[in-house]
PDB file of N, CA, C and O in Angstrom:
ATOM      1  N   UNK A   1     103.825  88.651 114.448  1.00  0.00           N
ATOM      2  CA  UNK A   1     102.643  88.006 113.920  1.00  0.00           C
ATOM      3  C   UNK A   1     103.072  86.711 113.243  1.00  0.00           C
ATOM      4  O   UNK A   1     104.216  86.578 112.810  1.00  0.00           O
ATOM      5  N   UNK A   2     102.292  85.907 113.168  1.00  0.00           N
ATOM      6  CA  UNK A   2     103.185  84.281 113.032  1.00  0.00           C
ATOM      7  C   UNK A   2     102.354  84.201 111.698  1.00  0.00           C
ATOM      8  O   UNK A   2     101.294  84.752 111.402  1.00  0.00           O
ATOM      9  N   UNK A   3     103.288  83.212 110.873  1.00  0.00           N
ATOM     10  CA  UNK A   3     102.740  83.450 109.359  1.00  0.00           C
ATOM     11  C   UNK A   3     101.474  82.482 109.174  1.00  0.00           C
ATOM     12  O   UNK A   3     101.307  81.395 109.728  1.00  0.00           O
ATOM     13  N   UNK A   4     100.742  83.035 108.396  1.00  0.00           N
ATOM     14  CA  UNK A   4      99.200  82.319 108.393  1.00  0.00           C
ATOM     15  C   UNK A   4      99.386  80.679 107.685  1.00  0.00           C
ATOM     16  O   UNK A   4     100.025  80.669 106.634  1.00  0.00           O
ATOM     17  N   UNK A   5      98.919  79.440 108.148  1.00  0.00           N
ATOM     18  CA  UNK A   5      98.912  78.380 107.813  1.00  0.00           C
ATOM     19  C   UNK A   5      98.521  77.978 106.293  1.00  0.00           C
ATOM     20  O   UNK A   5      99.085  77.556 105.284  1.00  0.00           O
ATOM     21  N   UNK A   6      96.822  78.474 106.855  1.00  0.00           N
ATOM     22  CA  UNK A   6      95.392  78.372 105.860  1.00  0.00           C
ATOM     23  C   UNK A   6      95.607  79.694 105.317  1.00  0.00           C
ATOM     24  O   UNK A   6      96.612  80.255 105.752  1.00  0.00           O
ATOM     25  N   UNK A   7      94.660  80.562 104.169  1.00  0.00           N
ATOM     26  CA  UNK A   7      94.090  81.284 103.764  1.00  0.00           C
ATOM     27  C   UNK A   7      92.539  80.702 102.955  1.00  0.00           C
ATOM     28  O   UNK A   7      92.117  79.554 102.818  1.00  0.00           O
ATOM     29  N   UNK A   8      92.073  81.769 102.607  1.00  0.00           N
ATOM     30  CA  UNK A   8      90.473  81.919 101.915  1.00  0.00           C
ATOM     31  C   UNK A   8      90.641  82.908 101.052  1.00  0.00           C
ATOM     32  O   UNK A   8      90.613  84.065 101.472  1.00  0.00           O
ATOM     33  N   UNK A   9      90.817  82.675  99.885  1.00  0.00           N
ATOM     34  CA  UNK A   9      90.307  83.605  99.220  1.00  0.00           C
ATOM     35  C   UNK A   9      89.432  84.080  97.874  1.00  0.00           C
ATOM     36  O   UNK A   9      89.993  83.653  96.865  1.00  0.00           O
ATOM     37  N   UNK A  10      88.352  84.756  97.599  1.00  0.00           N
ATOM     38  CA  UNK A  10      87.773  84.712  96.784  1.00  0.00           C
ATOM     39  C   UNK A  10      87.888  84.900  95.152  1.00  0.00           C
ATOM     40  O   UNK A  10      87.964  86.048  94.712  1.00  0.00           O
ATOM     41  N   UNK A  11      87.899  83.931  94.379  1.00  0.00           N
ATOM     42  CA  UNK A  11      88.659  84.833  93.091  1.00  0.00           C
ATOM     43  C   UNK A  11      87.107  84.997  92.249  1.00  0.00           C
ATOM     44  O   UNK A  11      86.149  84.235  92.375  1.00  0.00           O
ATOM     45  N   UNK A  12      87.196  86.356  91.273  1.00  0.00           N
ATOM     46  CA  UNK A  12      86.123  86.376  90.856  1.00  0.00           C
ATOM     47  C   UNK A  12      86.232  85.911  89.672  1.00  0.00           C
ATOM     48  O   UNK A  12      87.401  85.902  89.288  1.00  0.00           O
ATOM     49  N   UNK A  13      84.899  85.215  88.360  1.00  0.00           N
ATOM     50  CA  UNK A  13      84.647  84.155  88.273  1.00  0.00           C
ATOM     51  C   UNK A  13      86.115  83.977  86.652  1.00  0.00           C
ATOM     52  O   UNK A  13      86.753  82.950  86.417  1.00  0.00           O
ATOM     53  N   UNK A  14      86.174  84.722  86.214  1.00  0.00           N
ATOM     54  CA  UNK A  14      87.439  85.105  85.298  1.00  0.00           C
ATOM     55  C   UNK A  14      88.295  84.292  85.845  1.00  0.00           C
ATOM     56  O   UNK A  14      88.492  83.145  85.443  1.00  0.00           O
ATOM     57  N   UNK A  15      88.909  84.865  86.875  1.00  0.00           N
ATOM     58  CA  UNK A  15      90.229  84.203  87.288  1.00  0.00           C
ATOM     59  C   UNK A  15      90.096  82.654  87.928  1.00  0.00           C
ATOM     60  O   UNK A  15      91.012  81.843  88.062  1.00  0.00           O
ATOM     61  N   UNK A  16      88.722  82.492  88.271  1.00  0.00           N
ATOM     62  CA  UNK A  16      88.573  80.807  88.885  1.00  0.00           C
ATOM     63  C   UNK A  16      88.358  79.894  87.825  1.00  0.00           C
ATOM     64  O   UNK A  16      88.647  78.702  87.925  1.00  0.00           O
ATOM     65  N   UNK A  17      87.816  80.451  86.721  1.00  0.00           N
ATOM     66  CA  UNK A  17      88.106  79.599  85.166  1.00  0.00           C
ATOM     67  C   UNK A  17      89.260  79.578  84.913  1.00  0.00           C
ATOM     68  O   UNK A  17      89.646  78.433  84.676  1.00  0.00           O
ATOM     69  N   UNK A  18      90.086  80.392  84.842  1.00  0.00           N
ATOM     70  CA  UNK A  18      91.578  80.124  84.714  1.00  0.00           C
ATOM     71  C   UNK A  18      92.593  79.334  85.250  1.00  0.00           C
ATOM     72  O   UNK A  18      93.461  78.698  84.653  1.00  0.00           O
ATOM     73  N   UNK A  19      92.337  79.473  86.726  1.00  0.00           N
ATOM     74  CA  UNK A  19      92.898  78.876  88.029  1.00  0.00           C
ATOM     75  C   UNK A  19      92.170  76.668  87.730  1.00  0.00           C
ATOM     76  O   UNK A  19      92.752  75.648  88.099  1.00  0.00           O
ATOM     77  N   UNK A  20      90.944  76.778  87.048  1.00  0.00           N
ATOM     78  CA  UNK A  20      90.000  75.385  86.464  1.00  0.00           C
ATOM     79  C   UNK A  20      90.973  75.025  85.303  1.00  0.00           C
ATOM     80  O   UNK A  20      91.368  73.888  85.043  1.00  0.00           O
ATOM     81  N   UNK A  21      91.233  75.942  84.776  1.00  0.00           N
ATOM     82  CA  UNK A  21      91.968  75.591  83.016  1.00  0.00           C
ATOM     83  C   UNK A  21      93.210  75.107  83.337  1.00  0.00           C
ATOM     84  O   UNK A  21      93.600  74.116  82.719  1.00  0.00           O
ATOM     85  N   UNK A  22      94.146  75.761  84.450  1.00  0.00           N
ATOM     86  CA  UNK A  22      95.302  75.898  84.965  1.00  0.00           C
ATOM     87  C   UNK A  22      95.449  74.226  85.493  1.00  0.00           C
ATOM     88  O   UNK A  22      96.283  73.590  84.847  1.00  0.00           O
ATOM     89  N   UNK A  23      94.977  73.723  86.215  1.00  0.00           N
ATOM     90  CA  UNK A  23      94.699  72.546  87.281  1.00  0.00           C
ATOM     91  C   UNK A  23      94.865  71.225  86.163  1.00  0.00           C
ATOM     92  O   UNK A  23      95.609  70.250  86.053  1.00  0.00           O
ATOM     93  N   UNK A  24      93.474  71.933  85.268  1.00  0.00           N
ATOM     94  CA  UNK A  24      93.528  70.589  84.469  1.00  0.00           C
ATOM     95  C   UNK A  24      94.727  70.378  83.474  1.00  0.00           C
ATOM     96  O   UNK A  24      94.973  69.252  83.041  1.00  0.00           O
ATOM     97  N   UNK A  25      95.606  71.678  83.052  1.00  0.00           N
ATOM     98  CA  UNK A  25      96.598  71.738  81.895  1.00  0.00           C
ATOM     99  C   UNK A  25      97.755  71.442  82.649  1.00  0.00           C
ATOM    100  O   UNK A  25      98.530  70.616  82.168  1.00  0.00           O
ATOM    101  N   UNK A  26      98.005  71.931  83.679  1.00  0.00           N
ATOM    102  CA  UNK A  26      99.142  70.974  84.493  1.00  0.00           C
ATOM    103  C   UNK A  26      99.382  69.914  85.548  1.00  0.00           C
ATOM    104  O   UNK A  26     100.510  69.629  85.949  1.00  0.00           O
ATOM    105  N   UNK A  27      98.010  69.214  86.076  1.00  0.00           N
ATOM    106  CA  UNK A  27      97.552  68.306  86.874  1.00  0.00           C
ATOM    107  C   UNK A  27      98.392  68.311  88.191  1.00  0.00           C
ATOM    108  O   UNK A  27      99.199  67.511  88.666  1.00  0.00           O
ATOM    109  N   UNK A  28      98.018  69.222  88.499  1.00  0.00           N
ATOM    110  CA  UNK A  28      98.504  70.187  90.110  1.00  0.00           C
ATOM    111  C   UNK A  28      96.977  70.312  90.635  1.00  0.00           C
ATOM    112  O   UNK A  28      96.128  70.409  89.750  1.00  0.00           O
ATOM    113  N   UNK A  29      96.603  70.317  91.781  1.00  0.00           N
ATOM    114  CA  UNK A  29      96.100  70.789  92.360  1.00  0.00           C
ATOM    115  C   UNK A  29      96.052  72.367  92.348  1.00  0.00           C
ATOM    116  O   UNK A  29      97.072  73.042  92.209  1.00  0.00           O
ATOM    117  N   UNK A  30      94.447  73.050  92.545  1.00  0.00           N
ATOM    118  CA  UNK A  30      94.393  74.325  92.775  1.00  0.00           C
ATOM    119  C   UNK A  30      95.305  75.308  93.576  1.00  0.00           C
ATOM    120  O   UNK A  30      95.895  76.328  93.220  1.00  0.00           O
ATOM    121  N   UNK A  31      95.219  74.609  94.877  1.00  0.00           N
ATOM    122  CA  UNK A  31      95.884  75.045  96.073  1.00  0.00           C
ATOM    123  C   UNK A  31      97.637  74.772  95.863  1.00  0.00           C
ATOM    124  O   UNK A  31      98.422  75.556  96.397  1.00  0.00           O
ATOM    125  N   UNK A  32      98.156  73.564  95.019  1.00  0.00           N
ATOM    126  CA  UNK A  32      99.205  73.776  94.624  1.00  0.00           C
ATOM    127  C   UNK A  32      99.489  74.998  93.672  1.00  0.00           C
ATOM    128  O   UNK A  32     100.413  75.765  93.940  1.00  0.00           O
ATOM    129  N   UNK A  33      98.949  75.122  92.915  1.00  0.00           N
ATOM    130  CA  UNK A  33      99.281  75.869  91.953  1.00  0.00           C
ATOM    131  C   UNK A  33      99.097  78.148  92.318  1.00  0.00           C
ATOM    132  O   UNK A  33      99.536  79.228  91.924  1.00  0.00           O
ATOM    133  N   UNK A  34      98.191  77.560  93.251  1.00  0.00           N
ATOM    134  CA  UNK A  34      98.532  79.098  93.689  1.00  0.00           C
ATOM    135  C   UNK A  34      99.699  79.177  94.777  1.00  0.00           C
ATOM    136  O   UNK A  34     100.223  80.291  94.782  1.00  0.00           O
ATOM    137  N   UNK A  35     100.320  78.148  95.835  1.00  0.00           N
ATOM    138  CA  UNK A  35     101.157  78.354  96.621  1.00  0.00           C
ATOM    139  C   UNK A  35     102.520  78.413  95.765  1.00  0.00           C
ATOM    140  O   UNK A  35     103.654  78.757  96.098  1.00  0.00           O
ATOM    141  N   UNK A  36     102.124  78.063  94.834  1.00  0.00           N
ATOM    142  CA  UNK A  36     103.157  78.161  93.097  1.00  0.00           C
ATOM    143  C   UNK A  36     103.633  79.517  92.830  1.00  0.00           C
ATOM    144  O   UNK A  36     104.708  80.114  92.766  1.00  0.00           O
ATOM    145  N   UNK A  37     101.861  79.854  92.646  1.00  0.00           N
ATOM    146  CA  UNK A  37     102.344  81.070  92.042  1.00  0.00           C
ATOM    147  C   UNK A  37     102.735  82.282  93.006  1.00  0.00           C
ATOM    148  O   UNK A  37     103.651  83.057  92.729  1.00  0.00           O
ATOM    149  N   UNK A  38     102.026  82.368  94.066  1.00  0.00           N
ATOM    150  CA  UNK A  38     102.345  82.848  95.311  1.00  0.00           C
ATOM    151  C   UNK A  38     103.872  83.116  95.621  1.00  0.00           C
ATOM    152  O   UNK A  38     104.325  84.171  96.066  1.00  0.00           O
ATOM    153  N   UNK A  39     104.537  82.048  95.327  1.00  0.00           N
ATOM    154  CA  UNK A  39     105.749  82.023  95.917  1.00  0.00           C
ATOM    155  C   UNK A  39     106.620  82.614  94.520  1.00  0.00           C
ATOM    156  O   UNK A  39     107.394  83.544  94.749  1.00  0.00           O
ATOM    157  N   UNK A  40     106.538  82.196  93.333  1.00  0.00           N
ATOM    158  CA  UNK A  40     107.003  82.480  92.175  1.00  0.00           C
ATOM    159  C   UNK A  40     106.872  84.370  92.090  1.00  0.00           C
ATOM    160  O   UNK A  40     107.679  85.125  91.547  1.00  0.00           O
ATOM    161  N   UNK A  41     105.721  84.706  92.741  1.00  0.00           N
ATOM    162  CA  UNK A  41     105.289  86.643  92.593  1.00  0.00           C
ATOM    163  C   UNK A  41     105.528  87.238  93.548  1.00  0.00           C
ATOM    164  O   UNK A  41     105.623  88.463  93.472  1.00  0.00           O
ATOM    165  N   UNK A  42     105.746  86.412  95.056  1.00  0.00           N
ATOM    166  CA  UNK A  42     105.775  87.354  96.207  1.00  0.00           C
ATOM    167  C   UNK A  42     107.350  88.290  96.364  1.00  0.00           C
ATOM    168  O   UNK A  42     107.290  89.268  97.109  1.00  0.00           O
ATOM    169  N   UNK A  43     108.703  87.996  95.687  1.00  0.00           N
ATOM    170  CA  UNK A  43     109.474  88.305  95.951  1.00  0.00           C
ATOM    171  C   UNK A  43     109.373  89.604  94.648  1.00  0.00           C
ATOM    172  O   UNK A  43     109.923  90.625  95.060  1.00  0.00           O
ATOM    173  N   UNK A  44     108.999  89.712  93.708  1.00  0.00           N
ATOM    174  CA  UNK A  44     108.759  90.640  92.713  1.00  0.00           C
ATOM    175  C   UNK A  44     108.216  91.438  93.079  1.00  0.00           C
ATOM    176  O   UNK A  44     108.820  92.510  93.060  1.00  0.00           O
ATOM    177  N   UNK A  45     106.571  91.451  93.713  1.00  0.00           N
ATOM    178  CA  UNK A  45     105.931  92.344  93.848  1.00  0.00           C
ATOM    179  C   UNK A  45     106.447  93.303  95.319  1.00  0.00           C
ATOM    180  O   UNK A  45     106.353  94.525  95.437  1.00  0.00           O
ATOM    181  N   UNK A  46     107.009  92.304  96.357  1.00  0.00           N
ATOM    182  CA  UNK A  46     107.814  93.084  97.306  1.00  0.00           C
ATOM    183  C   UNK A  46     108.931  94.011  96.979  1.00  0.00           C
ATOM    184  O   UNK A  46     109.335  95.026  97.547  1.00  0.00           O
ATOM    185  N   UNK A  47     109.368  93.304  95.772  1.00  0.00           N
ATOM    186  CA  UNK A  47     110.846  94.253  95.149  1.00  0.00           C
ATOM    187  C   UNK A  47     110.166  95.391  94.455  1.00  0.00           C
ATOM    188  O   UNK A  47     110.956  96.331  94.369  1.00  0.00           O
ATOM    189  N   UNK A  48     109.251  95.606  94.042  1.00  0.00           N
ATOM    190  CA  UNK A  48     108.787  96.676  93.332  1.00  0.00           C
ATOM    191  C   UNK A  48     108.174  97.471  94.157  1.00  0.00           C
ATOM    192  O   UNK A  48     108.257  98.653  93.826  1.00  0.00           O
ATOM    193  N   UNK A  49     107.542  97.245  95.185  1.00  0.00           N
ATOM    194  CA  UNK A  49     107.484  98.117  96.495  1.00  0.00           C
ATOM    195  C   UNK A  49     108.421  98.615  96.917  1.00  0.00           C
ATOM    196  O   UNK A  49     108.470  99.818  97.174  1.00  0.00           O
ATOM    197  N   UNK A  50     109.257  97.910  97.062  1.00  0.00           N
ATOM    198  CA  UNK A  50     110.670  98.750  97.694  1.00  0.00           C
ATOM    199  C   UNK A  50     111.369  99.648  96.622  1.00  0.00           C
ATOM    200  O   UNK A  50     112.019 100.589  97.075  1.00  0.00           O
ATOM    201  N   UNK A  51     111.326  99.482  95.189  1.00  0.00           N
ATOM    202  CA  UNK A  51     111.511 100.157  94.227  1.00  0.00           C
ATOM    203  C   UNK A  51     110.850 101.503  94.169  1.00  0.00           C
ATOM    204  O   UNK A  51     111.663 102.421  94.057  1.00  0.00           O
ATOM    205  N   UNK A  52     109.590 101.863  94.216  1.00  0.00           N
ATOM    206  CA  UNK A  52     108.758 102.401  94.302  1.00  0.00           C
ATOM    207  C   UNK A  52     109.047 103.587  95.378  1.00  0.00           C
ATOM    208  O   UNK A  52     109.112 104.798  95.163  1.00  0.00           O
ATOM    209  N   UNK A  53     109.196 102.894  96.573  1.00  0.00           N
ATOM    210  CA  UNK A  53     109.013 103.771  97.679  1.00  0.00           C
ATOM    211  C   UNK A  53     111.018 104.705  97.511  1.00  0.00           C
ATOM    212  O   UNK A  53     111.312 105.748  98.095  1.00  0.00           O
ATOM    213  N   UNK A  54     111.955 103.930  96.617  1.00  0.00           N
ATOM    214  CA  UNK A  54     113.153 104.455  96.535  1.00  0.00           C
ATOM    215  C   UNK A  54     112.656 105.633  95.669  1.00  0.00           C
ATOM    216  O   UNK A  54     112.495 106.838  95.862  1.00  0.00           O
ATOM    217  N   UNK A  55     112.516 104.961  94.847  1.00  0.00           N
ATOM    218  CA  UNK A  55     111.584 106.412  93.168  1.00  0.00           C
ATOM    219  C   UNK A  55     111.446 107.471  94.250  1.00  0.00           C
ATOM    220  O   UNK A  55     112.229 108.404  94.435  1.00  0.00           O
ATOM    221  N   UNK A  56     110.593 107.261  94.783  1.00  0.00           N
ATOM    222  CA  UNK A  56     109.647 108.067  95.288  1.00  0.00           C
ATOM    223  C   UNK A  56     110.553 109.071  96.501  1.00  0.00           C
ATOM    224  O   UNK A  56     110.476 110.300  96.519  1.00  0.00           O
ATOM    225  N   UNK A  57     111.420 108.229  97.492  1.00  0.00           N
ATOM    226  CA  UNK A  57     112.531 108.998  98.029  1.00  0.00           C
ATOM    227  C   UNK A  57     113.318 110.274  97.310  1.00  0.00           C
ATOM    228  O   UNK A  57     113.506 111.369  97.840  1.00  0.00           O
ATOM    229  N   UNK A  58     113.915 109.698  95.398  1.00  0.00           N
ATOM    230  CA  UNK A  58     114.728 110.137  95.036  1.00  0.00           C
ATOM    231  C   UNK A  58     113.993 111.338  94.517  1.00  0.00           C
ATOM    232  O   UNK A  58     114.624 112.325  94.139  1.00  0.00           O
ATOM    233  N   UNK A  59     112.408 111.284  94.476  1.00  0.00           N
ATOM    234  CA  UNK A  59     111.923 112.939  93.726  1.00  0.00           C
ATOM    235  C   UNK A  59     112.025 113.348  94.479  1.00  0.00           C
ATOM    236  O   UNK A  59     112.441 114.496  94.318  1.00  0.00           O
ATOM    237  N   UNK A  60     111.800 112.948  95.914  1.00  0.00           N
ATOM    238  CA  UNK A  60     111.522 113.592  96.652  1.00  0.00           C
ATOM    239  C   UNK A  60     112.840 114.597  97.307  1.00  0.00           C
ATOM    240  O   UNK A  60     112.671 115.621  97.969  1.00  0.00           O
ATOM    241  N   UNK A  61     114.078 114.030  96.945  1.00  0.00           N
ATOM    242  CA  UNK A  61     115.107 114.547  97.445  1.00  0.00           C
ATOM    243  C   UNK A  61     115.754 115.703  96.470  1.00  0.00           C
ATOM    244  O   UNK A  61     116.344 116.735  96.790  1.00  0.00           O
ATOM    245  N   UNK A  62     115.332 114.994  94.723  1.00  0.00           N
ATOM    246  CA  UNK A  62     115.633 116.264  94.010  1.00  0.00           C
ATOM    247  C   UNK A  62     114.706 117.193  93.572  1.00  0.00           C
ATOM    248  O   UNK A  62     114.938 117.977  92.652  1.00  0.00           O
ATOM    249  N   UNK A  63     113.255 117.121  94.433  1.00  0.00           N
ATOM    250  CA  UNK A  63     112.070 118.425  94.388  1.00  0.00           C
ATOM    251  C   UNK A  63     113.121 119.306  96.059  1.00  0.00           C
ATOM    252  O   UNK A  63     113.162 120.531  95.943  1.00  0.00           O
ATOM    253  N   UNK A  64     113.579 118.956  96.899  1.00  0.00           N
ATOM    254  CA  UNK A  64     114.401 119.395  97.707  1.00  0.00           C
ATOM    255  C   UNK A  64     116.008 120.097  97.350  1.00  0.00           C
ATOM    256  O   UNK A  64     116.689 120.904  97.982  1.00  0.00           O
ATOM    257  N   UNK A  65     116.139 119.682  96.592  1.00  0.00           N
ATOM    258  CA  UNK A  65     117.312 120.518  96.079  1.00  0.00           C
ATOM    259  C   UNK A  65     116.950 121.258  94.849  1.00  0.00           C
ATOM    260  O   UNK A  65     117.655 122.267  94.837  1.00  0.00           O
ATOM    261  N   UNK A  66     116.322 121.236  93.999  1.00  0.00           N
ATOM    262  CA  UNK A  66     115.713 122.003  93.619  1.00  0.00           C
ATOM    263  C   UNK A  66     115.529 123.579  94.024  1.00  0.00           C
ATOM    264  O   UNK A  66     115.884 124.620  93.472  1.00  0.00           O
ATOM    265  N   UNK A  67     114.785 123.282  95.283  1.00  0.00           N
ATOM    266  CA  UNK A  67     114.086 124.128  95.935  1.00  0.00           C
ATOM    267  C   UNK A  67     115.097 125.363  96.610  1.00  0.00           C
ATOM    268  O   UNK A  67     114.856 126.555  96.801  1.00  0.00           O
ATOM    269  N   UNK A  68     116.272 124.584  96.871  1.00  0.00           N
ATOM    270  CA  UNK A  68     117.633 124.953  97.604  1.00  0.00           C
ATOM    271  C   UNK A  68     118.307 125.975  96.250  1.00  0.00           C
ATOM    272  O   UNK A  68     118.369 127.203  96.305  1.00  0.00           O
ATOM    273  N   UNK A  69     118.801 125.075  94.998  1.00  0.00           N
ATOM    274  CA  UNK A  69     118.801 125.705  94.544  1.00  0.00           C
ATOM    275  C   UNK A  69     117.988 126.986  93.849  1.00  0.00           C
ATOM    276  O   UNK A  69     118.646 127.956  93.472  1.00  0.00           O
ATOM    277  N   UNK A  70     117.186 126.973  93.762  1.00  0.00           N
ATOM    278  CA  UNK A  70     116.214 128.295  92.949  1.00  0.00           C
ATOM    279  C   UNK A  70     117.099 129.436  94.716  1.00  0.00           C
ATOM    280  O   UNK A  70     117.966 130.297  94.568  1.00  0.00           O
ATOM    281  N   UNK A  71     116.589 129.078  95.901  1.00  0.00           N
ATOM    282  CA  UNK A  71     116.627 129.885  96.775  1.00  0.00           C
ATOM    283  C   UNK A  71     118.276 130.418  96.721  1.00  0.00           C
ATOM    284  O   UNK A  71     118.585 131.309  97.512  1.00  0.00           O
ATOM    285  N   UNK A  72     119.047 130.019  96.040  1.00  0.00           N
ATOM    286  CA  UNK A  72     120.759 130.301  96.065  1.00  0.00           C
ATOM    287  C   UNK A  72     120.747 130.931  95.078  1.00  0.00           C
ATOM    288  O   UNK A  72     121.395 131.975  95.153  1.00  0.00           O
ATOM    289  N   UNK A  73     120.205 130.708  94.027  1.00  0.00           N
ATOM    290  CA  UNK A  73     120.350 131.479  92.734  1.00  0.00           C
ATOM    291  C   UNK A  73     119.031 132.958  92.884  1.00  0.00           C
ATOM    292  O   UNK A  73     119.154 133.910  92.114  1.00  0.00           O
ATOM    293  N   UNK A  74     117.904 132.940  93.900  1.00  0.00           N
ATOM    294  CA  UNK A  74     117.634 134.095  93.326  1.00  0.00           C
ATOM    295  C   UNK A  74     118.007 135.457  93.765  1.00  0.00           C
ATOM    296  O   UNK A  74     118.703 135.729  94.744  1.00  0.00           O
ATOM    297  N   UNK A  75     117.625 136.039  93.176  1.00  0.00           N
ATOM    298  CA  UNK A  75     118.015 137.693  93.452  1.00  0.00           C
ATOM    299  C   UNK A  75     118.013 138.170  95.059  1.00  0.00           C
ATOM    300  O   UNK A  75     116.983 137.923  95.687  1.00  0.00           O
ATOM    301  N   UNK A  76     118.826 138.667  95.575  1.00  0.00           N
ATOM    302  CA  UNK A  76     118.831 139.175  96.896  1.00  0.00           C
ATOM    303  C   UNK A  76     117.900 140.537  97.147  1.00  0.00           C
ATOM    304  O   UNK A  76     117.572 141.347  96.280  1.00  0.00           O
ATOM    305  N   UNK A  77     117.691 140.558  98.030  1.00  0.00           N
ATOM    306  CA  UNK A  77     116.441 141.600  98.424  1.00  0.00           C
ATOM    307  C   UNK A  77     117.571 142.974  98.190  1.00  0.00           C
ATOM    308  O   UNK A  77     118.778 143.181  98.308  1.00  0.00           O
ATOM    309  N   UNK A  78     116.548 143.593  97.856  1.00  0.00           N
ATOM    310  CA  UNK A  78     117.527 145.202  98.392  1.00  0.00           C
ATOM    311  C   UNK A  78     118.338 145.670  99.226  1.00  0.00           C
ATOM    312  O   UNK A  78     117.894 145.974 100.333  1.00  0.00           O
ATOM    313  N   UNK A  79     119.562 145.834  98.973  1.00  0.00           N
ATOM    314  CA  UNK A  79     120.298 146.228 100.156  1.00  0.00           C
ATOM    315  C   UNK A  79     121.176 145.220 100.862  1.00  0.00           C
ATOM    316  O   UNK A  79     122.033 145.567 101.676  1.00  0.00           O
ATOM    317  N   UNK A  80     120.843 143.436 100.392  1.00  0.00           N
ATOM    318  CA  UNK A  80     121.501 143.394 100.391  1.00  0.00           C
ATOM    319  C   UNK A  80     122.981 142.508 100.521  1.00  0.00           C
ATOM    320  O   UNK A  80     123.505 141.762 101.349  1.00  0.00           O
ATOM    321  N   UNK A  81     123.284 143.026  99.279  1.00  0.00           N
ATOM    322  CA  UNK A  81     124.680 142.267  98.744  1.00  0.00           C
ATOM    323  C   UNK A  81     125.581 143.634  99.242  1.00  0.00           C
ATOM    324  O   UNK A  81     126.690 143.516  99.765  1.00  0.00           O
ATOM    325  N   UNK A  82     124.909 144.970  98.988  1.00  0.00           N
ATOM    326  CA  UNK A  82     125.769 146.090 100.364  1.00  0.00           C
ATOM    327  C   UNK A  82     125.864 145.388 101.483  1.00  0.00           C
ATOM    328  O   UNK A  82     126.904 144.744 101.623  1.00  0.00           O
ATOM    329  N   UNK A  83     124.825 145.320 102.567  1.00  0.00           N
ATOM    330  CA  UNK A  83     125.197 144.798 103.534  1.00  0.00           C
ATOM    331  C   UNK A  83     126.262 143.930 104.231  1.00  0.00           C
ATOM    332  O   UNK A  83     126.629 143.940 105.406  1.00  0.00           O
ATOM    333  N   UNK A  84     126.793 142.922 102.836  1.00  0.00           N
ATOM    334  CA  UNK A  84     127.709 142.182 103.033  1.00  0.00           C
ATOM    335  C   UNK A  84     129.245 142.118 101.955  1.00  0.00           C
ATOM    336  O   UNK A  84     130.113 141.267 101.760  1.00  0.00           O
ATOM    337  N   UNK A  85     128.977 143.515 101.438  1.00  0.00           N
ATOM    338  CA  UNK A  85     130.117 143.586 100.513  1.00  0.00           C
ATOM    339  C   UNK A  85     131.019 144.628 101.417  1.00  0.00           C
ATOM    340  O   UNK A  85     130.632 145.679 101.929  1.00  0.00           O
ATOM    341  N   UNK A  86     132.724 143.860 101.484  1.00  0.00           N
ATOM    342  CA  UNK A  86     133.478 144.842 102.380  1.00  0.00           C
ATOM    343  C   UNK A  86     134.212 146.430 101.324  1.00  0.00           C
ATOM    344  O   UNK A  86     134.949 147.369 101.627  1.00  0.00           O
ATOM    345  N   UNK A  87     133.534 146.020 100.103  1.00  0.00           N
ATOM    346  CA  UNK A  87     133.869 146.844  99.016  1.00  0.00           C
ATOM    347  C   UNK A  87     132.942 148.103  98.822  1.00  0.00           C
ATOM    348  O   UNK A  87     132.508 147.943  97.681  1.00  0.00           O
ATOM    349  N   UNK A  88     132.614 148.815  99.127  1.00  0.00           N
ATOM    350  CA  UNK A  88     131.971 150.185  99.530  1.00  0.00           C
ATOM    351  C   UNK A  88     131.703 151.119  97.882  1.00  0.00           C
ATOM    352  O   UNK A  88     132.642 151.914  97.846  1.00  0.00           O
ATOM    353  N   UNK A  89     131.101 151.254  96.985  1.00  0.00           N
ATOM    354  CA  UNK A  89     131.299 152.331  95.800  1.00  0.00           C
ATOM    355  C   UNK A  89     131.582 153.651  96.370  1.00  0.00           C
ATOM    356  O   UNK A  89     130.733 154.264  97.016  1.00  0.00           O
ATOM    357  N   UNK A  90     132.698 154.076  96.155  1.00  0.00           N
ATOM    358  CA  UNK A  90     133.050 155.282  96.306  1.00  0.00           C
ATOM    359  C   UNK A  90     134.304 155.985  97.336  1.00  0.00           C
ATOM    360  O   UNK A  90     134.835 157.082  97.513  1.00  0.00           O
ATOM    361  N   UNK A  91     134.389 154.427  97.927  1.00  0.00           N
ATOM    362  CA  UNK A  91     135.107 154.155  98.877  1.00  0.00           C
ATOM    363  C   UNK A  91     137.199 153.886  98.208  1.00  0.00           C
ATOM    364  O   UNK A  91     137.471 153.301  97.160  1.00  0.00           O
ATOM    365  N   UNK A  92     137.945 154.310  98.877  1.00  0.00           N
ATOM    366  CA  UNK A  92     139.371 154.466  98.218  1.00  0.00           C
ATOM    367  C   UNK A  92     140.105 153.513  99.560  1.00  0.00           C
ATOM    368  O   UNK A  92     141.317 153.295  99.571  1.00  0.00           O
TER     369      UNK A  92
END
């Protein structure tokens, strides 16, 4: 997909007073000042996505061991740790 030239976008009326306040306090153009800020936020907010989705890997890997462990540590069914003990009670 080839990167977009133009955009449009709507800001609601909060942020277009700001974006008005912004223009006149640093005598930039609108459209400068968002390809400004655009470029100044896009590598942050991508890094925190990728942050995010790691977080989110790493519960996910220790709700998985977790899980491993409880199943190693619990109690064996009846019969059996006999089944697999070559040590017999009663046995010489």
């Amino acid at each position: 997909m080839a990167a977009p030239q133009t955009l449009t976008i709507s800001l609601d009326p909060g942020l277009a007073d700001r974006l008005a306040a912004a223009t006149k306090q640093s005598g930039l153009t609108a459209s400068d000042l968002v390809v400004r800020a655009l470029t100044d936020h896009l590598d942050g907010v991508t890094a925190y996505g990728r942050i995010t989705d790691e977080v989110n890997a790493v519960k996910d890997h220790i709700a998985t061991l977790a899980g491993l462990i409880g199943e190693a540590l619990a109690e064996p069914p009846p019969g059996a740790a006999e089944a697999i003990c070559r040590y017999k009670p009663g046995s010489a």
